[in-house]
C-alpha positions as CSV (number, residue, x, y, z in Angstrom):
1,X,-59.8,-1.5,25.1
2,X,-55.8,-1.5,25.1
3,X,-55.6,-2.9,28.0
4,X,-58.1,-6.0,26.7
5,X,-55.7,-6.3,23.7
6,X,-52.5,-5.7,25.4
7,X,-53.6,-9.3,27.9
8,X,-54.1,-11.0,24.5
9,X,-50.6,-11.0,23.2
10,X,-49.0,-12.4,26.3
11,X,-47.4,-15.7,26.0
12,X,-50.0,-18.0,25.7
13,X,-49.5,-21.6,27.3
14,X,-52.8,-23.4,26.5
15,X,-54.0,-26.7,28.7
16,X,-55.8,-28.2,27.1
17,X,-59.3,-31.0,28.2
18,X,-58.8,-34.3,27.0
19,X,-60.5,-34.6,24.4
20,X,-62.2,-38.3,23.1
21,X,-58.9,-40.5,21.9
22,X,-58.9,-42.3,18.4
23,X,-57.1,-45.5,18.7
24,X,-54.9,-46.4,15.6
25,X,-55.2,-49.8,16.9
26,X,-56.4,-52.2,19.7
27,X,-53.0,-52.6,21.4
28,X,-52.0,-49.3,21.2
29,X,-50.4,-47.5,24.2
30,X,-53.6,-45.6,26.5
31,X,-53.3,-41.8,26.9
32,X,-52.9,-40.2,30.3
33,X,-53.6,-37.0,29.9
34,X,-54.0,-34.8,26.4
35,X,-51.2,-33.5,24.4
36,X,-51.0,-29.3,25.0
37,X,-50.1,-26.4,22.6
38,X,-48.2,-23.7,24.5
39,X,-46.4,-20.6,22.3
40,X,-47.6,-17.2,21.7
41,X,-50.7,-16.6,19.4
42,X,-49.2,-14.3,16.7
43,X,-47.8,-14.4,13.4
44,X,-44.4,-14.7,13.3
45,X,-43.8,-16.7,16.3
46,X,-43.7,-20.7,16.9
47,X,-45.9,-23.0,18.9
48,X,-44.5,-26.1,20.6
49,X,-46.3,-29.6,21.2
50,X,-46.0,-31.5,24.0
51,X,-47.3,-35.7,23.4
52,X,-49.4,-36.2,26.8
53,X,-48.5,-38.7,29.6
54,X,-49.3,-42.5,27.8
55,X,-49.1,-45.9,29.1
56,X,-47.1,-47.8,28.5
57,X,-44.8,-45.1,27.4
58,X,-44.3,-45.3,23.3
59,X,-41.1,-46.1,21.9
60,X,-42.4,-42.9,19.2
61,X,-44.5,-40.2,17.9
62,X,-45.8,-38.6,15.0
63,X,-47.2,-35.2,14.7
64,X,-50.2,-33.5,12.3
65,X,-51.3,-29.6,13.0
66,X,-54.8,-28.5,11.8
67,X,-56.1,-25.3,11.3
68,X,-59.5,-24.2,11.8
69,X,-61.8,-21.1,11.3
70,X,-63.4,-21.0,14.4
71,X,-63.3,-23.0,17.8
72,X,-65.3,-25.6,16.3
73,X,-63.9,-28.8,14.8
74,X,-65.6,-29.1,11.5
75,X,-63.8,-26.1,10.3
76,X,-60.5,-27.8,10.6
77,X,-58.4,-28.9,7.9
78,X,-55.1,-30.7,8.0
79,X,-51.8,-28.5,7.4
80,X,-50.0,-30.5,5.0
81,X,-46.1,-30.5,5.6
82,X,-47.0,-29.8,8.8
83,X,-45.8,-33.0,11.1
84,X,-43.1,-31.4,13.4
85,X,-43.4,-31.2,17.1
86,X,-43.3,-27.2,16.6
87,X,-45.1,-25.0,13.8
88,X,-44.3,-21.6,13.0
89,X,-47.0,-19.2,12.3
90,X,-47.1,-18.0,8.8
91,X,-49.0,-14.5,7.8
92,X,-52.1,-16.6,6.7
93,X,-52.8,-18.0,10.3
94,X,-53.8,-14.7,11.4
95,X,-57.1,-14.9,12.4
96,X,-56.9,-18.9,12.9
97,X,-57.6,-21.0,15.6
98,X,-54.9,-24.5,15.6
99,X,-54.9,-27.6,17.3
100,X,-52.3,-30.7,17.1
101,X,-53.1,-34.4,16.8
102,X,-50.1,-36.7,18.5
103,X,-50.0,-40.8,17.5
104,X,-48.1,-42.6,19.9
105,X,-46.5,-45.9,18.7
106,X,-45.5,-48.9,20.7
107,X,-44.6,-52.2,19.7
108,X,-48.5,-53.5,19.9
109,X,-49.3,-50.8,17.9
110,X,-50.6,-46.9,17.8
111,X,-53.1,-44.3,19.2
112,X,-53.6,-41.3,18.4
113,X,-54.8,-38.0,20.5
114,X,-55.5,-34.3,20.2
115,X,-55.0,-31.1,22.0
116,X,-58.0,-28.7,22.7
117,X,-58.3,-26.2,19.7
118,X,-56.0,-22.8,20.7
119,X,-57.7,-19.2,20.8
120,X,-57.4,-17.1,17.6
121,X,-54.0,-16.0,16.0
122,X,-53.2,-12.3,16.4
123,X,-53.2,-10.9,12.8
124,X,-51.5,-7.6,11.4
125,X,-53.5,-4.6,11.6
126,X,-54.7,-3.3,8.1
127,X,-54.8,0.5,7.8
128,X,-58.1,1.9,6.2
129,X,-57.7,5.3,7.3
130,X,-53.9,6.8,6.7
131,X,-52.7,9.2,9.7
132,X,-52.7,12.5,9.0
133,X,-50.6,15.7,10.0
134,X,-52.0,19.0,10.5
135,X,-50.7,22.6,11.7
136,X,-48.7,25.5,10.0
137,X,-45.7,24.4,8.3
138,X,-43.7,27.0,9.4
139,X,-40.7,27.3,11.3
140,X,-41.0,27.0,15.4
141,X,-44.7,26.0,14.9
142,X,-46.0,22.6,16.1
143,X,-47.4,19.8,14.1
144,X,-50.0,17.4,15.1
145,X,-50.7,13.8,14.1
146,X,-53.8,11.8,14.2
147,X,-53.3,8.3,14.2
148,X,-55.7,7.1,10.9
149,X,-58.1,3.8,11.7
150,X,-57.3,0.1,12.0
151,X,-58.8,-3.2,11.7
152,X,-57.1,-6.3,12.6
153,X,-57.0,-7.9,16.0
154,X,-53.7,-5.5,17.2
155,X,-53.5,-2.0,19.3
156,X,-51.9,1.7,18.5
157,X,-48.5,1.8,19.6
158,X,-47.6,5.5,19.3
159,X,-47.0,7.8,16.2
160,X,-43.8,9.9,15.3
161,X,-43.9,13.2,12.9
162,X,-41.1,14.7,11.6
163,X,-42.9,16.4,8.4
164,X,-44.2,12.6,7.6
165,X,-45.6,11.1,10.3
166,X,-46.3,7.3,10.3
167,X,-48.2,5.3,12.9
168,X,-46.7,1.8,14.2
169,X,-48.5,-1.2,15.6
170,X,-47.2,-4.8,16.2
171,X,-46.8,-6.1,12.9
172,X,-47.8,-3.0,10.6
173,X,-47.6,0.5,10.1
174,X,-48.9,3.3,7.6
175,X,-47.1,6.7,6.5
176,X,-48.8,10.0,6.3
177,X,-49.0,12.3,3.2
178,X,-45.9,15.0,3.1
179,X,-46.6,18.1,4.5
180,X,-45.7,21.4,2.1
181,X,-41.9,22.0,2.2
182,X,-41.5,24.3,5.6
183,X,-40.9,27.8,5.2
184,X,-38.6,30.1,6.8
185,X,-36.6,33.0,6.0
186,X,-33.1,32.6,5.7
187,X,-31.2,31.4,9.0
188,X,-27.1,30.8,9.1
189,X,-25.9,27.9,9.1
190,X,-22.4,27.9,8.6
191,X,-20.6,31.8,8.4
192,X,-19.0,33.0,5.0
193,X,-15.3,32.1,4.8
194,X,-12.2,33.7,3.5
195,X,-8.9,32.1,1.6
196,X,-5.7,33.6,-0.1
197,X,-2.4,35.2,0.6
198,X,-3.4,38.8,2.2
199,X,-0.5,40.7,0.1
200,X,-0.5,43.1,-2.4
201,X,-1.4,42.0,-5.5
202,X,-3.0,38.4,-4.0
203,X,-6.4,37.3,-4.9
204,X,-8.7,36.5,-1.8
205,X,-11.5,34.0,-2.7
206,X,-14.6,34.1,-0.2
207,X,-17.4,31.2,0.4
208,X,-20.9,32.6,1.2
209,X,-21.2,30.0,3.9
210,X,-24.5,28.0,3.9
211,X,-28.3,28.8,4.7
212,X,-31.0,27.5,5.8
213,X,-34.2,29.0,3.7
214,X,-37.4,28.5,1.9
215,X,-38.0,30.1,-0.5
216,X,-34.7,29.6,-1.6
217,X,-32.7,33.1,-1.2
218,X,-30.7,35.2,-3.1
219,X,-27.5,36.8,-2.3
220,X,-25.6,39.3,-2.3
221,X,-21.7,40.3,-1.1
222,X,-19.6,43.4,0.1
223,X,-15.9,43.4,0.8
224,X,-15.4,45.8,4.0
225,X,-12.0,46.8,5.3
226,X,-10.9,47.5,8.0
227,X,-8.8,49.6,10.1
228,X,-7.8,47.6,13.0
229,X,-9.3,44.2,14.4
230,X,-12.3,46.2,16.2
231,X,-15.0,45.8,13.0
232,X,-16.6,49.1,14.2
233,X,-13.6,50.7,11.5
234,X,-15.1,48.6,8.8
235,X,-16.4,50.1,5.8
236,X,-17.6,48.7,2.8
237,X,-14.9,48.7,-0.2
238,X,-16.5,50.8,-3.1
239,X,-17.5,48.0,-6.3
240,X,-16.1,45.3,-4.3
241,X,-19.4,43.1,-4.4
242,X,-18.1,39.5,-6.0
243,X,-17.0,36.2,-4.2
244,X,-13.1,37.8,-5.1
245,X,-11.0,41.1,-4.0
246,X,-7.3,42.2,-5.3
247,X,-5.3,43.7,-2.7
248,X,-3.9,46.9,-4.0
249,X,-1.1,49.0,-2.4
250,X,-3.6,51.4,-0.6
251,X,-5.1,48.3,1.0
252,X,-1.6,47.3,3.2
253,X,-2.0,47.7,6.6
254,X,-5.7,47.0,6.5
255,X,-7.6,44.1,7.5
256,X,-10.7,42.3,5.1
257,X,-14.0,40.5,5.9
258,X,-17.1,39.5,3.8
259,X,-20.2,40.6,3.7
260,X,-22.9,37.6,2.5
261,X,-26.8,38.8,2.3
262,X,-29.3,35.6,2.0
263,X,-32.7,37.2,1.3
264,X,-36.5,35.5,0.3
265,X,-39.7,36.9,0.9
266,X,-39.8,36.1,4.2
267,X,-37.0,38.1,5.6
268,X,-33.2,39.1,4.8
269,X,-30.0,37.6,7.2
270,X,-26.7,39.4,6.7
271,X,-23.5,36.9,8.0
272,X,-19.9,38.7,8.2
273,X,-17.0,36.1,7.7
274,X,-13.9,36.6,10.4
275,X,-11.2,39.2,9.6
276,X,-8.5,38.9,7.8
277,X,-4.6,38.9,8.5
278,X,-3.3,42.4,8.4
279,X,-2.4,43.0,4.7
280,X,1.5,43.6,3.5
281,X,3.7,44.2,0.5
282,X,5.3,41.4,-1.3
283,X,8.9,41.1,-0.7
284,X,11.9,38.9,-2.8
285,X,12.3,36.0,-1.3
286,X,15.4,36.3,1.4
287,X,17.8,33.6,2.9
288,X,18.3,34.3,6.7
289,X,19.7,31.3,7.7
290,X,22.6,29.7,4.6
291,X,21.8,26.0,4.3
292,X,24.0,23.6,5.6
293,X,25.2,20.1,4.9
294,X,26.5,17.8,7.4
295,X,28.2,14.0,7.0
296,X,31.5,12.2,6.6
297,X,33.0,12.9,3.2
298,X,34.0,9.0,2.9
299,X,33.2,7.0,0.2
300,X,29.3,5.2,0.9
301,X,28.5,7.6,3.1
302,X,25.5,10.2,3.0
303,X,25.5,13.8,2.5
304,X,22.6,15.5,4.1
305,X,21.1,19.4,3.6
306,X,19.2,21.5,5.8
307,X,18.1,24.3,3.6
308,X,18.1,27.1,5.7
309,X,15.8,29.5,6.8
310,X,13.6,31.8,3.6
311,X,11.4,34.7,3.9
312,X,9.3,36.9,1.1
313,X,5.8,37.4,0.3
314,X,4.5,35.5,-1.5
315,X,6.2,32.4,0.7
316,X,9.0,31.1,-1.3
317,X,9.3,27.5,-2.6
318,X,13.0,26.2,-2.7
319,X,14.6,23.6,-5.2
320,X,17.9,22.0,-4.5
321,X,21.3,21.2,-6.4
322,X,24.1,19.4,-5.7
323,X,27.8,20.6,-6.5
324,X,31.1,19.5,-7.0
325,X,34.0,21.7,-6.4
326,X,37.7,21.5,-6.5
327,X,38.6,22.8,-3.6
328,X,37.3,24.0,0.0
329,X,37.4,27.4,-1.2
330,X,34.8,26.6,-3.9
331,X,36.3,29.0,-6.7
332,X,35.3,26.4,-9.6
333,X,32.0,24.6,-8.9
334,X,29.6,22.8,-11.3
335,X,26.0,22.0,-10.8
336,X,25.3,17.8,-10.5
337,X,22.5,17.5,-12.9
338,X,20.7,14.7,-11.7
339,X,21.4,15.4,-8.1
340,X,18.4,17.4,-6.5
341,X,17.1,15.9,-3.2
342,X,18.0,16.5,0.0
343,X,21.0,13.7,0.2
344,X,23.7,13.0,-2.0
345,X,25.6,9.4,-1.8
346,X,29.2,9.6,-2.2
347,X,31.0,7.1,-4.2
348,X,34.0,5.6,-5.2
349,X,34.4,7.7,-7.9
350,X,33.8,11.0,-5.6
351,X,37.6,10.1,-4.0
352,X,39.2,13.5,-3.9
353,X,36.6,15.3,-4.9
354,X,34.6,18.6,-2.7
355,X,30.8,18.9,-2.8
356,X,28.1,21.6,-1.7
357,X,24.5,21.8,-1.9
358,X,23.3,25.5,-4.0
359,X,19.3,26.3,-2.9
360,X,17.0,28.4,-4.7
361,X,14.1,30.5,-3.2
362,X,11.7,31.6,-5.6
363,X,8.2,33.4,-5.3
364,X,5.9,35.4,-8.2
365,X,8.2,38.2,-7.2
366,X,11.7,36.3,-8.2
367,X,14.4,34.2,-7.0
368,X,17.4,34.2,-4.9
369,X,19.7,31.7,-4.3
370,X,22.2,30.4,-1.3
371,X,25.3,28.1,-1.2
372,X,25.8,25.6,1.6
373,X,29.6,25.2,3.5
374,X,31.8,22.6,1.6
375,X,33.0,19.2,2.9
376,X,35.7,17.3,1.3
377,X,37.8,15.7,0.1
378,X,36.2,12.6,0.1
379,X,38.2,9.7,0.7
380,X,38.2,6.2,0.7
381,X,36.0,4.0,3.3
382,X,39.1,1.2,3.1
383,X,42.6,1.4,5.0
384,X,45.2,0.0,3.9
385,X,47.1,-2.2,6.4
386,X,49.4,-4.7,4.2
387,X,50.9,-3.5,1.0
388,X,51.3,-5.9,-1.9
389,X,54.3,-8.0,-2.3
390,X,56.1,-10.0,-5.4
391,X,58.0,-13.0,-5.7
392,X,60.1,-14.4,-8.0
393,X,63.3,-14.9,-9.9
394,X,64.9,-11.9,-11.5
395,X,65.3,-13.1,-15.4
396,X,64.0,-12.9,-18.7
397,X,61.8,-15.6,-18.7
398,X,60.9,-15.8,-15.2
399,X,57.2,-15.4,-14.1
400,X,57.1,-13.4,-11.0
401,X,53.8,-13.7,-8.4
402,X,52.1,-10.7,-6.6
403,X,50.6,-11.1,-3.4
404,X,47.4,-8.8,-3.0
405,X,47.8,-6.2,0.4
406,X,44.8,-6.2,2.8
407,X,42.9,-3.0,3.1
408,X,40.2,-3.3,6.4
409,X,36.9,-1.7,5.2
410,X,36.4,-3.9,2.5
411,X,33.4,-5.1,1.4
412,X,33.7,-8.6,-0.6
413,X,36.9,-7.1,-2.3
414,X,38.1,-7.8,-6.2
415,X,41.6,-7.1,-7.2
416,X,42.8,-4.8,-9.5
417,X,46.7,-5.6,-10.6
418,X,48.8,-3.4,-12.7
419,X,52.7,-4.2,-13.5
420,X,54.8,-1.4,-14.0
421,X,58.7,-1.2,-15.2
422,X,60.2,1.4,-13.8
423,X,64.5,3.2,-14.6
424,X,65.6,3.2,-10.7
425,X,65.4,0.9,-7.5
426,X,63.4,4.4,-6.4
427,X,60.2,4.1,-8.6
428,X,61.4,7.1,-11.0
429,X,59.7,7.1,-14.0
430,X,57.4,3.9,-13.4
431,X,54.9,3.1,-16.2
432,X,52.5,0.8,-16.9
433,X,52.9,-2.6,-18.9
434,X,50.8,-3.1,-21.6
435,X,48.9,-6.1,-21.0
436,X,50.1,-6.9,-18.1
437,X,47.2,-6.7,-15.1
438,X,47.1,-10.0,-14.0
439,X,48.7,-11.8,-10.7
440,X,51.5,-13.2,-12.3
441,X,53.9,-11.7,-14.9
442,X,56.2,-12.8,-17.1
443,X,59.6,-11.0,-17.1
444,X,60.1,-10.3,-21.1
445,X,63.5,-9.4,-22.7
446,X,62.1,-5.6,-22.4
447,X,62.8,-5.3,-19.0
448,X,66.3,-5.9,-19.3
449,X,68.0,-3.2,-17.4
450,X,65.0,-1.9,-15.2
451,X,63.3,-2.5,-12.3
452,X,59.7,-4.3,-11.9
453,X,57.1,-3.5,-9.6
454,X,53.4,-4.3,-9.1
455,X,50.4,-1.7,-8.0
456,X,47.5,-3.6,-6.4
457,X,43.9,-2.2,-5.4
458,X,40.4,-3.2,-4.5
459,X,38.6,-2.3,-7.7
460,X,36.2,0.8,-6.7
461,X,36.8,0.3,-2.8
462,X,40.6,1.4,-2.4
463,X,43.2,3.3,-3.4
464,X,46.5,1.8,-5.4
465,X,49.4,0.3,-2.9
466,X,52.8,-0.9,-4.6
467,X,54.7,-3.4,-3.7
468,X,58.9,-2.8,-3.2
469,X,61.2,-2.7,-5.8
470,X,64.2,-5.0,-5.2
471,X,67.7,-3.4,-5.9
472,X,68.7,-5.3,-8.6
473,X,68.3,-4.9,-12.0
474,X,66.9,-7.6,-14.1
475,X,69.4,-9.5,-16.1
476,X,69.2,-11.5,-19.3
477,X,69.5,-15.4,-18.2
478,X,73.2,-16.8,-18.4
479,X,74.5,-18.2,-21.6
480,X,75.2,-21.4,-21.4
481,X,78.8,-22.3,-23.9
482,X,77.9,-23.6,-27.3
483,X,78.2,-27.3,-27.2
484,X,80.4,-28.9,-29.9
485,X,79.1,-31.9,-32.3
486,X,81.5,-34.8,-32.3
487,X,82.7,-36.2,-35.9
488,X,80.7,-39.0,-37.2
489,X,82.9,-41.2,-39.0
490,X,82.9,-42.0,-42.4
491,X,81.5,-45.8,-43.0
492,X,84.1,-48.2,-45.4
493,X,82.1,-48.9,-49.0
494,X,79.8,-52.2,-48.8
495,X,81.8,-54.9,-50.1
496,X,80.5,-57.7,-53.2
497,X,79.6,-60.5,-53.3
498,X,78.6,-63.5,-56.0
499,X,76.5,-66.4,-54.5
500,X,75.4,-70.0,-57.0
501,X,71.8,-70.4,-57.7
502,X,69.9,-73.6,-59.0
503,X,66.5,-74.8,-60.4
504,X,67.0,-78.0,-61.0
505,X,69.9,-79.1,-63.5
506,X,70.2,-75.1,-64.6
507,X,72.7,-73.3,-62.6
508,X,72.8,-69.2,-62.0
509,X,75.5,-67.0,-60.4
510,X,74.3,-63.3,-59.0
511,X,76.8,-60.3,-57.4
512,X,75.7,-57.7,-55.2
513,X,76.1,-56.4,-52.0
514,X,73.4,-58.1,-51.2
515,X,72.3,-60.4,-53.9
516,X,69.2,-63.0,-53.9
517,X,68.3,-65.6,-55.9
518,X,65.6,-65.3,-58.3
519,X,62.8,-66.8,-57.7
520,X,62.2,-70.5,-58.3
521,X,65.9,-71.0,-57.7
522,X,67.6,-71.9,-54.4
523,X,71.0,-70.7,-53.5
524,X,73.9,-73.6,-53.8
């Protein structure tokens, strides 16, 4: 019977008779042969028309599918939507038989032919009877499966159990009830495990590890210890029967290990986690090795630590300072606040200046501290190579110029200026000007009888250079003799004078120095 079913789902490629044409019109094209339906017969998959051999051969074709309940043609009706040259097969065409009609168009007209009607359309397989799973549900006993009943044009493909068993055929399948949980007793899965410092005074922390059991089991735990790493010298540690042990004094020198017990009513399984690490006193944390620090002490450059080498038990954790000192000896040093990595960047500011690095050890047992060697004193990253210079005339009054000196180093350099007056040609007793810390200077009657310099710097990138101080002392500016006014003469009193006015027959006579007529009369 498989067999038989097996030859029906092959690819099915259906020739079909030709079957009587229906002319759409007189001067349609004639059909040569009929058109054929070839595909597989199963739901799911797509059949594919071909049009037939016509003459004259059609410029076109249309397409119409029918579906029937039997071979016969009166049980066919028209699949509406249906007017492709394929048609894919839809879960309600199992158990249908199809055929396609073709119209072939020409110029003159149509005509229109059908295939022969295909066999029946495998359908999925509709489980009446589920498949069951029998046998003792127990562990390393075997269960069987039978594989339930079927109707439905289809075949048994093979069933799986694993607990639930299901049974698979082409297009369907159908599960099995669950079988009772299995039952075993308990079986190790994973072994107990065992964490924490082995010292006096340290907590260890076990796992039970994980089993595999039904019933679920209960547990129970023994701390053993142990003389050496051969486990025959284990003994059970009396009241030590929780998932946690304290190491006590008596216990150094030993080793531990774990005893987990998973029992159910089916049977009891005893696991034993690994040994422990011999067990040891705690100790103060120790420095065996002093840290270290290593770079240039030159201004942006990086100071780096290496903390040494620590022991004690518990392990020690470490925290770092920075220092600054005065000197290389390191008789007055202050902790840097803010400066607890591993690095320190030197600035500007650190010119001159010493630096170590102080690291603390410290476990539940206490601290101890080490200082690192000392580098220093840190200088500048710039080098001077021109010193500053002045120019200008030596009196009051006089604005004198300042040339900036070139340090190599330099990074995008500002300049810092500074004059000074100082008593000698020798820079004795050279202060600053107040006010006075820009390029050019103005020589003010102050600095009469000294001498004038300038200090020049790259502001946070050098140190201060000085330009030369001339040998002359600054003089007040030469006085110039007192310029005499000449006499302005005295001028001689304006003289009088008396002119003749008239206005017609009246006549007037006016003095003055400068005397007018009055008005309306004209002078005679």
């Amino acid at each position: 019977m498989r067999r038989l079913i097996r030859s029906v789902l092959a690819p099915l490629i259906l020739f079909a008779a030709l079957l009587p044409i229906s002319p759409a019109s007189a001067s349609g094209p004639t059909p040569n042969t009929a058109p054929i339906i070839s595909g597989t017969l199963a739901v799911g998959q797509t059949l594919s028309a071909s049009t037939g051999s016509w003459t004259p051969t059609p410029a076109s074709y249309t397409y119409q599918w029918w579906s029937c309940s039997s071979q016969v043609e009166s049980t066919c009706s028209l699949i509406t939507g249906a007017t492709n040259s394929t048609y894919t097969l839809v879960l309600n065409d199992g158990g249908n038989f199809f055929y396609v009609q073709v119209t072939a168009l020409t110029a003159g007209g149509g005509t229109t032919a059908k295939s022969a009607i295909s066999g029946r359309v495998l359908t999925q397989p509709t489980n009446i009877v589920a498949p069951a799973i029998s046998g003792s549900v127990l562990v390393g006993t075997t269960l069987s499966l039978s594989s339930g009943t079927w109707s439905g044009v289809g075949f048994f493909l093979r069933g799986q159990v694993s607990i639930a068993a299901n049974a698979f055929n082409l297009a369907g399948s159908a599960f099995s009830g669950f079988t009772n949980q299995i039952s075993s007793e308990p079986i190790t899965v994973t072994l107990p495990s065992i964490t924490g410092l082995v010292a006096v005074d340290e907590v260890l922390t076990a796992t039970r590890g994980t089993f595999a059991a039904f019933p679920l089991p209960t547990f129970t735990q023994q701390w053993q210890s142990c003389t050496s790493t051969d486990i025959t010298t284990c003994a059970p540690i009396e009241g030590a029967n929780t998932l946690s042990y304290t190491i006590k004094d008596a216990d150094v020198g030993k080793y531990f290990r774990i005893m987990v017990t998973a029992s159910n009513n089916l049977g009891v399984k005893g696991s034993p986690s690994a040994l422990t690490t011999i067990a040891i006193r705690t100790a103060l944390p120790a420095n065996t090795a002093a840290p270290t620090i290593s770079g240039a002490a030159i201004d942006r450059q990086t100071l780096t630590l290496t903390i040494g080498t620590w022991t004690g038990v518990p392990t020690p954790t470490t925290t770092t300072v920075w220092q600054v000192c005065s000197d290389l000896a390191g008789a007055s040093c202050a902790d840097i606040p803010t400066a607890t990595t591993s690095s320190l960047k030197l600035t500007f500011a650190d010119l001159g200046k010493y630096f170590r690095a102080k690291v603390t050890a410290t476990n539940r047992i206490g601290t101890a501290s080490s200082t690192s060697n000392i580098l220093g004193p840190v200088v500048a990253a710039t080098k001077l190579e021109r010193t500053p210079s002045t120019f200008g005339f030596l009196q009051v009054g006089q604005v004198w110029i300042a040339t900036p000196g070139s340090w190599s180093g330099a990074i995008e350099p500002t300049f810092g200026y500074q004059w000074q007056r100082c008593s000698d040609e020798k820079g004795a007793n050279c202060t600053d000007i107040a006010g006075a810390t820009k390029r050019e200077y103005t020589i003010q009657g102050a600095d009469k009888g000294s001498y004038i310099r300038v200090k020049n710097w790259i502001i946070d990138q050098s140190l201060p250079a000085y330009s030369e101080i001339l040998a002359v002392k600054i003089a007040a500016p030469a006085q110039l003799p007192k310029e005499e006014k000449a006499a302005t003469p005295t001028p001689p009193a304006p003289k009088r004078i008396t002119i003749t006015c008239v206005k017609g027959k009246t006549t007037q006579r006016v003095s003055g120095t400068a005397p007018k007529c009055p008005k309306g009369f004209k002078r005679r």
